[in-house]
C-alpha positions in Angstrom: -72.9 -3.5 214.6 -74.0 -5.6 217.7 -76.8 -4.6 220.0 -78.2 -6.9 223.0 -81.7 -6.5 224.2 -83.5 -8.7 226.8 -85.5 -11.7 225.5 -88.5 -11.9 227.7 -89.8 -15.7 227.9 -90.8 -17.9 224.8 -90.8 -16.6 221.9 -102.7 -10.6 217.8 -121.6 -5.0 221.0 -122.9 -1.7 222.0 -119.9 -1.5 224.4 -117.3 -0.8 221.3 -119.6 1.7 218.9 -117.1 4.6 219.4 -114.5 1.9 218.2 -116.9 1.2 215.0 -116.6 5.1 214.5 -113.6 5.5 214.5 -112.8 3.0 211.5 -113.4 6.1 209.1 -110.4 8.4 209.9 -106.0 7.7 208.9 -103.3 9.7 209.3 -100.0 8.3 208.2 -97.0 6.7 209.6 -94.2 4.7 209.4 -94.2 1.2 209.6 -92.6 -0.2 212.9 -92.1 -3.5 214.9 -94.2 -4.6 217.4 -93.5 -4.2 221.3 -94.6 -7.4 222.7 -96.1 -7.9 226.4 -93.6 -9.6 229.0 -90.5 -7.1 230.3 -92.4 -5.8 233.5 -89.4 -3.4 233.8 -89.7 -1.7 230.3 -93.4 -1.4 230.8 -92.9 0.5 234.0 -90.7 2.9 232.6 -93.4 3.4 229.5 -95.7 4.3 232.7 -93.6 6.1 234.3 -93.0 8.8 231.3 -96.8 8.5 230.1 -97.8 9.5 234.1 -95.7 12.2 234.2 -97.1 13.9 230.7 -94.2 12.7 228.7 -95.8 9.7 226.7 -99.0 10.9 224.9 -99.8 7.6 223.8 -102.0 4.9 225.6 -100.2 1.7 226.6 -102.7 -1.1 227.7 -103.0 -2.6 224.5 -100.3 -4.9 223.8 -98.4 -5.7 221.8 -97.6 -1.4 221.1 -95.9 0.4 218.7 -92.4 1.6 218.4 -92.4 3.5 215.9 -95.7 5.1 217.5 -94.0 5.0 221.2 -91.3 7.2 219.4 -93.4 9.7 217.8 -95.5 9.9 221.3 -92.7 10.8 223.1 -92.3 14.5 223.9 -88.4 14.6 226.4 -89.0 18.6 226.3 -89.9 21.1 229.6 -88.5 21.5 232.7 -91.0 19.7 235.0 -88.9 16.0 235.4 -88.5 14.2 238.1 -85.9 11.9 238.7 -87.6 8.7 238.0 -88.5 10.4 234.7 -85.2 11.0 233.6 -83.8 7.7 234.2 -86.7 6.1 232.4 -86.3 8.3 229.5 -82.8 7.7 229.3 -83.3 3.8 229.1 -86.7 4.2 226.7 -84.0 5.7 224.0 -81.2 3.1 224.3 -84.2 0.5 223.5 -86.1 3.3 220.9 -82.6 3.5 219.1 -82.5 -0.3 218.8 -86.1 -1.3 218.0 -86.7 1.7 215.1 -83.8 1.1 212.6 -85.2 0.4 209.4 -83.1 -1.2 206.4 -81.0 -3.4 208.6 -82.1 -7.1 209.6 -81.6 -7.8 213.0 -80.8 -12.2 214.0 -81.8 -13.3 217.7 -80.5 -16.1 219.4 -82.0 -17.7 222.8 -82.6 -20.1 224.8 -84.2 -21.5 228.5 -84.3 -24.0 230.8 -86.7 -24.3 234.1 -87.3 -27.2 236.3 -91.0 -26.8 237.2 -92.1 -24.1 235.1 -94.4 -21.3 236.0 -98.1 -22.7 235.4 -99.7 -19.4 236.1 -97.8 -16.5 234.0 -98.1 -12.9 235.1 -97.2 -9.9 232.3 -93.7 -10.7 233.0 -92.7 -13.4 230.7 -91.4 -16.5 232.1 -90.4 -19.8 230.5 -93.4 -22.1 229.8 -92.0 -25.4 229.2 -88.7 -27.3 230.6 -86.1 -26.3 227.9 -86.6 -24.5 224.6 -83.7 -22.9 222.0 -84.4 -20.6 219.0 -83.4 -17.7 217.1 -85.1 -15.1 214.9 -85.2 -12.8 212.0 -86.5 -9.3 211.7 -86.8 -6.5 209.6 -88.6 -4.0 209.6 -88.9 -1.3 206.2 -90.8 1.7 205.0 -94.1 0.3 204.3 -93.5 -3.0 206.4 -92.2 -5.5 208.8 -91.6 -9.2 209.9 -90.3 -11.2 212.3 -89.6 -15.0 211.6 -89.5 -16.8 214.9 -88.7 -20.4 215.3 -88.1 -22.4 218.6 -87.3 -26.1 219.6 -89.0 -27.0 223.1 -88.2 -30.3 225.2 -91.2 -32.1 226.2 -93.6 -29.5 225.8 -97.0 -29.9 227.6 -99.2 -29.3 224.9 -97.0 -31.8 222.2 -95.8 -29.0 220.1 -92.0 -29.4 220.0 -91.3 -27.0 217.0 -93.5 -23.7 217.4 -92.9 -20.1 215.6 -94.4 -18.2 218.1 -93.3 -14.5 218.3 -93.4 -14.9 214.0 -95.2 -11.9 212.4 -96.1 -10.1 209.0 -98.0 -6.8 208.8 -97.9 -4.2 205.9 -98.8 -0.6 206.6 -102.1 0.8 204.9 -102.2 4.7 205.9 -102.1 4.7 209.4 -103.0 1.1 210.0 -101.2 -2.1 210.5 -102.5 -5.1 208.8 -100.7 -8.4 210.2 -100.8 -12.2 210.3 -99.0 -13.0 213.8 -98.1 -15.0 216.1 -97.4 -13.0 219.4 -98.7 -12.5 223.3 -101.4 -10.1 223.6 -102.3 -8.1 226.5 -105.7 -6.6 227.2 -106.0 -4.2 230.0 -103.8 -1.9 233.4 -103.2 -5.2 235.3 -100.0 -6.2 236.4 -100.8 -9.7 237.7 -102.8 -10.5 234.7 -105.7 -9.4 232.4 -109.4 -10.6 233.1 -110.2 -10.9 229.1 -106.7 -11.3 227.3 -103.2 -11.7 228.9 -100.1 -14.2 227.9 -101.0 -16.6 230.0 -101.4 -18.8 227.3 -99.2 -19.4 224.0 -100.1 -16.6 221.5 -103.2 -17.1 219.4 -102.4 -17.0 215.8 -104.4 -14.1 214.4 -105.1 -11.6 210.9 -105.4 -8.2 212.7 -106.1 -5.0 211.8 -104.3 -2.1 214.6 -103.4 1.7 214.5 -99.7 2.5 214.2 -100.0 6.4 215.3 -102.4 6.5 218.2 -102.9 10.6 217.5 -105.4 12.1 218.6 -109.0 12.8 216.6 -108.3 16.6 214.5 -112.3 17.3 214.7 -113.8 18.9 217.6 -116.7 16.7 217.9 -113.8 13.6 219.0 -110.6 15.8 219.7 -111.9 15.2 223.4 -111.0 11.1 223.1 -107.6 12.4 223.2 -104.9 9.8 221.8 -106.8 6.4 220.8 -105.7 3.1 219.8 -107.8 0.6 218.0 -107.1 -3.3 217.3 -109.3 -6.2 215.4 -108.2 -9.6 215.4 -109.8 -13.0 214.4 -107.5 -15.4 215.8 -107.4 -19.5 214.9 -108.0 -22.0 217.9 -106.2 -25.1 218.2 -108.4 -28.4 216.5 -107.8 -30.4 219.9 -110.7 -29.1 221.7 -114.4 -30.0 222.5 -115.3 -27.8 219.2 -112.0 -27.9 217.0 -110.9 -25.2 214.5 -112.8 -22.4 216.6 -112.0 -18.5 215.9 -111.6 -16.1 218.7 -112.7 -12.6 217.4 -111.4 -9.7 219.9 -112.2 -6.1 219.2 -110.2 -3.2 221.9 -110.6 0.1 221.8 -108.9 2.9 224.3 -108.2 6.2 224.7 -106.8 9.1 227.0 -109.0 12.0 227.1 -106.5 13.5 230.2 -102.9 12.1 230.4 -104.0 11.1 234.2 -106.5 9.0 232.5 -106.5 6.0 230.5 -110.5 4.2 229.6 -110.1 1.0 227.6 -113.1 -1.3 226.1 -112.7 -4.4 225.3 -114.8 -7.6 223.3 -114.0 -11.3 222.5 -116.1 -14.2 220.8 -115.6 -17.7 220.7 -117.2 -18.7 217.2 -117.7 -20.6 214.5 -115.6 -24.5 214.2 -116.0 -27.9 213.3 -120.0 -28.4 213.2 -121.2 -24.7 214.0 -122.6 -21.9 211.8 -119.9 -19.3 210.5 -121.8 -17.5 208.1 -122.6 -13.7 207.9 -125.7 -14.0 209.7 -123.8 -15.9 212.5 -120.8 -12.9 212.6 -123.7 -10.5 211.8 -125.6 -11.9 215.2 -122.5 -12.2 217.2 -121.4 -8.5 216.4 -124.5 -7.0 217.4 -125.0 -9.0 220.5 -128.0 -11.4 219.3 -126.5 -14.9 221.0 -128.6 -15.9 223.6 -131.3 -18.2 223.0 -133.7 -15.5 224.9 -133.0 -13.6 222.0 -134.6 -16.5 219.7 -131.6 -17.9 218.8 -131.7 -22.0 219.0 -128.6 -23.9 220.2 -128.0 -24.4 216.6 -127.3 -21.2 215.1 -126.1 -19.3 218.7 -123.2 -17.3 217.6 -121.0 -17.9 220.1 -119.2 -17.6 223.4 -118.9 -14.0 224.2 -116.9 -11.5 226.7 -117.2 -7.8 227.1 -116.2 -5.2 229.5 -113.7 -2.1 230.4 -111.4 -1.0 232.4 -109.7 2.5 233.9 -106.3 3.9 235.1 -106.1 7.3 236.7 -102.9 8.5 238.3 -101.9 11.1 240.7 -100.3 12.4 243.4 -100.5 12.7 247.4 -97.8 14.7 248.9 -95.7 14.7 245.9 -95.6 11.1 245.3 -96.9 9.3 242.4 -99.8 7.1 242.8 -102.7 5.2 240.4 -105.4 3.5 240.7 -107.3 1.0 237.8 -110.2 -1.4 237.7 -111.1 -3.8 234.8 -115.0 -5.3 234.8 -115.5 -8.2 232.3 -119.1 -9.4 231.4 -119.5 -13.2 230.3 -122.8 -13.2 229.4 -125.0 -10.4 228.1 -128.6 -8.7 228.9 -130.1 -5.8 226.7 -127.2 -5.2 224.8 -125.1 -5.0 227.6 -122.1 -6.9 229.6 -123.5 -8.8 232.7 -122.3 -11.7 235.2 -119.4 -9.3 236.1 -115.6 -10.7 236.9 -113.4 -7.6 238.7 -110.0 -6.8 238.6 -108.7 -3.8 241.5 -105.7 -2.5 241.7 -103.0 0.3 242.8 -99.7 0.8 242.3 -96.8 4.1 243.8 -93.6 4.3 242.1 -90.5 6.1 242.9 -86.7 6.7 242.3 -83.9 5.4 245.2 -80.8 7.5 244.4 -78.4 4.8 246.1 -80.9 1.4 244.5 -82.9 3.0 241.5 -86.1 2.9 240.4 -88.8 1.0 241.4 -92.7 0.3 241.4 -94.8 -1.3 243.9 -98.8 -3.1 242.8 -101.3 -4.4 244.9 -103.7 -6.3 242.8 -107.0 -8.1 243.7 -109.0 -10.6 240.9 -112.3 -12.1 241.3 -113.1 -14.6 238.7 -116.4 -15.6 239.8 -119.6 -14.7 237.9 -121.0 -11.7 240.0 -118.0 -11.4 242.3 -118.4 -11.4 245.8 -118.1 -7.4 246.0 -120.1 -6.4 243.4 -123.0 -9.4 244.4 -122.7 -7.8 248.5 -123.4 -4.7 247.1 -126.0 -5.4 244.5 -127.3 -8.1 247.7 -129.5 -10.3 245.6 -127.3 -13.8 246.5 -127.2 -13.9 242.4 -123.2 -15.5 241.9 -122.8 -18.0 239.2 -120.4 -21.0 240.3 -118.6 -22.5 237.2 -120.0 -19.7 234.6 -116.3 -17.7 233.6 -114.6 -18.7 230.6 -116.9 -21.9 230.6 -119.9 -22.1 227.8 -122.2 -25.0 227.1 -121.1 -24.7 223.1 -117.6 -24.0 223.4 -116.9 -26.4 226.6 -113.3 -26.6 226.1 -113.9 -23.1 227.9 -112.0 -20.0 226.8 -108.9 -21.6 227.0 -105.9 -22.5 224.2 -103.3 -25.0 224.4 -104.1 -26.2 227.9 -103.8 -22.8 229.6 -106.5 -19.9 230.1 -106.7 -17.2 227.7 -108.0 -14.5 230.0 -106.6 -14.0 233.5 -104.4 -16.8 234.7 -106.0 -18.0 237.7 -108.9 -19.4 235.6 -112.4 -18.9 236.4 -113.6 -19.0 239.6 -110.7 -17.6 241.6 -110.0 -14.9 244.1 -106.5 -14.0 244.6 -104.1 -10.8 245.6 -101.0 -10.4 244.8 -98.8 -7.8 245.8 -95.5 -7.2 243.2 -92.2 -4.8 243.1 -89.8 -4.1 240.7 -86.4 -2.6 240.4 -84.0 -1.0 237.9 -80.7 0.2 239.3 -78.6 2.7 237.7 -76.3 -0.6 235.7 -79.8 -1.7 234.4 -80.1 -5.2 236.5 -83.7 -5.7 237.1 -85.1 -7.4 240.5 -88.3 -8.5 240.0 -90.9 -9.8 243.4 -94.0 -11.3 243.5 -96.3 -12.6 246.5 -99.6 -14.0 245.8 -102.7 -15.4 248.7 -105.9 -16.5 247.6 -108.1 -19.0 246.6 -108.1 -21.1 243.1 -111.5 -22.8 241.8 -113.1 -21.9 245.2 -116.8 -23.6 243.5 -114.9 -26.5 242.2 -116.1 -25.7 238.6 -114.8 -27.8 235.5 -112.8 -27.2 233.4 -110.2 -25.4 234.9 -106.5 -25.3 234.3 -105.4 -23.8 238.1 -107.0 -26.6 240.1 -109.5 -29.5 240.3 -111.2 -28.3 243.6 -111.4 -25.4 245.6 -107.4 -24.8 246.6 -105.5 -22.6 248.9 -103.2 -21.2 246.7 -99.9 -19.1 247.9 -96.9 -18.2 246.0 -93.3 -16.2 246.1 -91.3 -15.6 243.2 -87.9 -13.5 242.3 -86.5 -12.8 239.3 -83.2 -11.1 238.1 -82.1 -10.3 234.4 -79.1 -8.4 233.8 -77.0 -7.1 230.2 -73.9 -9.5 230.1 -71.1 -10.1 227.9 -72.0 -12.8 226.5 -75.7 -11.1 226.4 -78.7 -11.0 228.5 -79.1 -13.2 230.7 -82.2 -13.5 233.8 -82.6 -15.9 236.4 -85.8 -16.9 238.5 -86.7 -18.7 241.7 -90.0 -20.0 242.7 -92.2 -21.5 245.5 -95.7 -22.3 245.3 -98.0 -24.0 248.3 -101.7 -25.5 247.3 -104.1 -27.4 249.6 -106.7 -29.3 247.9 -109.6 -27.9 250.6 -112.1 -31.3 249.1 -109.4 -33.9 249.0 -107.3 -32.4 251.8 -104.3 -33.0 249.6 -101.2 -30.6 249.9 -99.0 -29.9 247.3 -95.6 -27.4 247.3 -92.7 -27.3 244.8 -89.5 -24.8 243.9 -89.1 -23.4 240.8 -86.0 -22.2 238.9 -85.2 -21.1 235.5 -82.4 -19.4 233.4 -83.1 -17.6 230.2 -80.4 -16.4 228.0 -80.7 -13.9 224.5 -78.9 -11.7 222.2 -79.7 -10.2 219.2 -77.2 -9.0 216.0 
């Protein structure tokens, strides 16, 4: 039997103690494949269903679960609307596809771009000029892999031959334990996430995640609603100011109303060539001891560390659909809690057309700046922090792999908003529009991988992907415009890429 599916781009403190918890309890499941970030359009249908009551499970930590997306899904009452219908009917066609067991599925794909996207949003895009590959999955009772390999022409970072996308994870009760390859995504934004996105190329990582996000049986946690954990230590590249470093991220969520999703989140930069990894370095790091006000010398500081949360709610005003989220990200830490905030606001309607089909419109804000300007006027102390996100005195290749910014794309520093749509018609073609204003490096920090100086940053993209005969094939269009505001230097360039994939 043939099937075709989309291939999305190129291709795991005292804020997490209910996550520490909640490492005690398992259920059991069936072992499944991994969802991986980058089809905006699937994403919005998962949000769509879990909105409306349909989809008990959280979803903003990616990569999800199939086989848990499946077992979340409840298509019974009466009380649909229409954009719920449509979004249940194309969740199946991919649930039927993704959940087989037994049968090994072969991928094939391939891209081409003439000036690729630099700065990636959760809709996957191709990174480098050209790249071909194919794939291998299969997923069985108890486990399931996926061998990815890909070919890139003149890839930025020097990696020509890359098996990113590549994973192995055996089920233990209700947990997944994996060795992967594969885009994470940490958090509601749409535009990107402030601690962990796909910006850049997937971190390889051992991690440990929940396959059935079900909810706590005792009454003293029943109230969490469904939750979803995930530990990864991931392996930075040796190229960089300290090489060999590990990135530890810990995430935990939950959805004690379906209106409401609460998600808490924790990286570290640790250990490499020439710093402490012992147990009293992890030890210090997991408890929050890593300043050198804490009498730690430069020595034997743990690391470079990240901690925060964010929050979706959804509702309705005059019977249309509505939410609102907010993620706050701490780079440095003060009695045991986050500090030196970064914020992330956004809101987002959604809808069905009955003569276009469904859609979704976001307006998202980012602040990358230590102290952001909104929470520093409202806290009025004049206490910002030029040149302090994802930078560290240790670690001063920054938290950054491969070249590209591991939490949100715009880098450190940035203030940007960018307003987005997409749209599903009733033949599945998906139209895809961003438009983006801001500022990039507005304190002319360094290192950053956005821009030297402070630069005037604006940007318009579209992108269509569509089922074909020959499979599925999208198509993008770009412009960007940057102004250099220090050396007065303008910049602009199109973009363009086609993607093609099919899977057998």
């Amino acid at each position: 039997m043939k099937t075709t599916i989309f291939r999305w781009g190129i291709g795991p403190l005292s804020v997490l103690c209910p996550a520490l918890a909640a490492l005690v309890w398992a259920g059991a499941t069936l072992a499944g494949p991994y969802l991986a970030p980058g089809n905006m359009a699937l994403r919005s249908d998962l949000q769509v269903l879990a909105d409306g009551g349909h989809l008990s499970a959280p979803i903003t930590t990616w990569p999800l679960s199939w086989g848990d997306i499946a077992a979340s899904l409840d298509d019974s009452g009466a009380d649909w609307r229409p954009e719920e219908i449509v979004a249940l009917v194309r969740l199946r066609r991919h649930i039927d596809a993704q959940t087989v067991s037994g049968i090994p599925t072969f991928t094939a794909y391939g891209s081409g771009a003439a000036n690729p996207q630099q700065i990636r949003s959760f809709e996957a895009t191709p990174r480098e000029d050209g790249e071909l590959g194919v794939g291998f999955t299969y997923t069985g009772a108890w486990w399931a892999t996926s061998l990815q390999g890909q070919w890139v022409s003149d890839p930025e970072d020097g990696d020509e031959w890359r098996a990113d996308g590549s994973y192995i994870g055996v089920a233990l009760g209700n947990w997944m334990v994996s060795a992967a390859i594969t885009d994470r995504w940490w958090g509601p934004g749409w535009q990107s996430s402030l601690i962990l996105s796909s910006n850049a190329r997937p971190i390889p990582a051992i991690s440990l995640e929940r396959n059935s996000t079900q909810a706590f049986e005792t009454k003293w946690l029943s109230w969490l609603g469904p939750w979803d954990l995930t530990v990864m230590w991931g392996q930075l590249e040796s190229d960089r100011e300290i090489p060999d470093a590990n990135l530890f991220g810990m995430r935990f969520n939950f959805k004690p109303f379906k209106s409401l999703e609460i998600g808490l989140s924790r990286t570290a930069q640790l250990c490499g060539d020439g710093r402490p990894c012992g147990l009293d370095t992890i030890f210090n790091m997991l408890i929050g001891r890593d300043n050198r006000g804490d009498n730690i010398s430069a020595e034997d500081e743990p690391g470079n560390q990240l901690a925060g949360f964010d929050v979706r709610w959804s509702s309705r005003v005059f019977d249309q659909p509505f939410a609102l989220y907010t993620q706050w990200i701490g780079e440095d830490e003060d009695g045991f809690f986050p500090t030196q905030w970064l914020g992330q606001f956004g809101g987002e309607t959604w809808g069905q057309w009955d003569a276009l089909g469904t859609y979704r419109l976001f307006l998202e804000w980012s602040d990358t700046e230590c102290n952001f300007r909104f929470y520093d006027s409202v806290r009025n102390d004049g206490d910002r922090s030029p040149g302090c996100a994802y930078n560290h005195p240790i670690y001063q290749s920054g938290y950054r792999f491969k070249q590209r910014a591991i939490g949100h794309s715009f880098d450190g520093d940035s203030s940007v908003f960018t307003l987005g749509t997409t749209l599903t018609d009733n033949a599945d073609h998906t139209w895809i529009a961003t438009v983006a204003i801001g500022n990039l490096n507005r304190r002319s920090a360094r290192p950053s991988t956005t821009a030297e100086h402070k630069t005037r940053y604006r940007e318009v993209q579209v992108v269509h992907r569509r089922p074909l005969w020959i499979g599925d094939v999208g198509v993008g269009l770009g412009y960007d415009y940057r102004k250099d505001t220090v050396t007065h230097v303008k910049d602009d360039e199109f973009r363009v890429f086609l993607e093609w994939g099919m899977n057998y």
